[in-house]
C-alpha positions as CSV (number, residue, x, y, z in Angstrom):
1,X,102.0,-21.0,205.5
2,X,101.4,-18.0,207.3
3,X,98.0,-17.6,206.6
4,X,98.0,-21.2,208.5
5,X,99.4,-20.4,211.5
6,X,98.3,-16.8,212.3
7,X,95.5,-16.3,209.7
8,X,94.0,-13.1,211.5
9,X,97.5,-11.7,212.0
10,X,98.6,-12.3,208.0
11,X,95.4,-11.6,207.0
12,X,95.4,-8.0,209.0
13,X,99.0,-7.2,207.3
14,X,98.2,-8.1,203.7
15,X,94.9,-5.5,204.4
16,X,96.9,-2.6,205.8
17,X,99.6,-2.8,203.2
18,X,95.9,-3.1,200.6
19,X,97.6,-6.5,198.9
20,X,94.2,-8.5,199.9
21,X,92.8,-8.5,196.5
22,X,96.3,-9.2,194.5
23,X,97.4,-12.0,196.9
24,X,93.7,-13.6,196.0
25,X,94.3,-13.2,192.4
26,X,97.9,-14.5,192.6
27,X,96.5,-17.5,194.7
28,X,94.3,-18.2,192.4
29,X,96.6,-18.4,189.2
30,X,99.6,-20.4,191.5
31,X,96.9,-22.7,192.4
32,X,96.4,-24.5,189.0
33,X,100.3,-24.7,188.4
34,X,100.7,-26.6,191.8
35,X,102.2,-30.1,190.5
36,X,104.0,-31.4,193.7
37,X,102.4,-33.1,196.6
38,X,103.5,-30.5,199.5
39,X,102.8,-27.5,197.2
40,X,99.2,-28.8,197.0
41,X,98.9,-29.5,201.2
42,X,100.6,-26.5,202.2
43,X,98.3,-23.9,199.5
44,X,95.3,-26.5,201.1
45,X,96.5,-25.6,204.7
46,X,96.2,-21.6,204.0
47,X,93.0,-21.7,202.1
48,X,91.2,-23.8,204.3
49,X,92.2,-21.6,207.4
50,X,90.6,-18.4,205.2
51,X,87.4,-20.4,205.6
52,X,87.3,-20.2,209.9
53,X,84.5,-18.3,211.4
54,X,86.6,-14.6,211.4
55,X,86.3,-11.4,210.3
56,X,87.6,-11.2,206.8
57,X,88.4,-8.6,204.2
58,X,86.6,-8.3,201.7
59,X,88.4,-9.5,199.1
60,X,88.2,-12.6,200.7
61,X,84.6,-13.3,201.4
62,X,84.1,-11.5,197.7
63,X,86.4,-14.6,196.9
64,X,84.8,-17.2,199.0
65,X,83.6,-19.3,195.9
66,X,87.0,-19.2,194.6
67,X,88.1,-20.2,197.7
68,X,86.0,-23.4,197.6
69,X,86.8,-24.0,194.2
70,X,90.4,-24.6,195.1
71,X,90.1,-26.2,197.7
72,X,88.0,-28.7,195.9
73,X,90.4,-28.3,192.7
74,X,93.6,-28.8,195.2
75,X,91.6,-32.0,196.5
């Protein structure tokens, strides 16, 4: 959820502490395990605000296609 509400803020933390590509990788595993209704809207929520018009790391525009994928997956 906190890539929700302050995506450039999260997304600037998990890039200094150099998590960026692990959190991607650990998103993407989670993301086909998600079974309940609000796990799916909230994981829906963060991934979709990784696709506004910012500057991202990148491990995240590397991962953009993944991105889509589980959003579309999630759907």
């Amino acid at each position: 959820m906190c890539i929700y509400y302050d995506c450039r803020t999260t997304l600037q933390a998990i890039e200094s502490a150099g998590r960026t590509d692990w959190l991607m990788s650990k998103i993407f595993e989670i993301v086909m395990d998600l079974s309940e209704d609000f796990e799916v809207k909230r994981f829906m929520l963060g991934l979709s605000s990784l696709l506004a018009p910012i500057e991202m790391p990148a491990a995240i525009a590397n991962n953009y296609a993944n991105v889509m994928k589980a959003l579309v997956y999630l759907s």
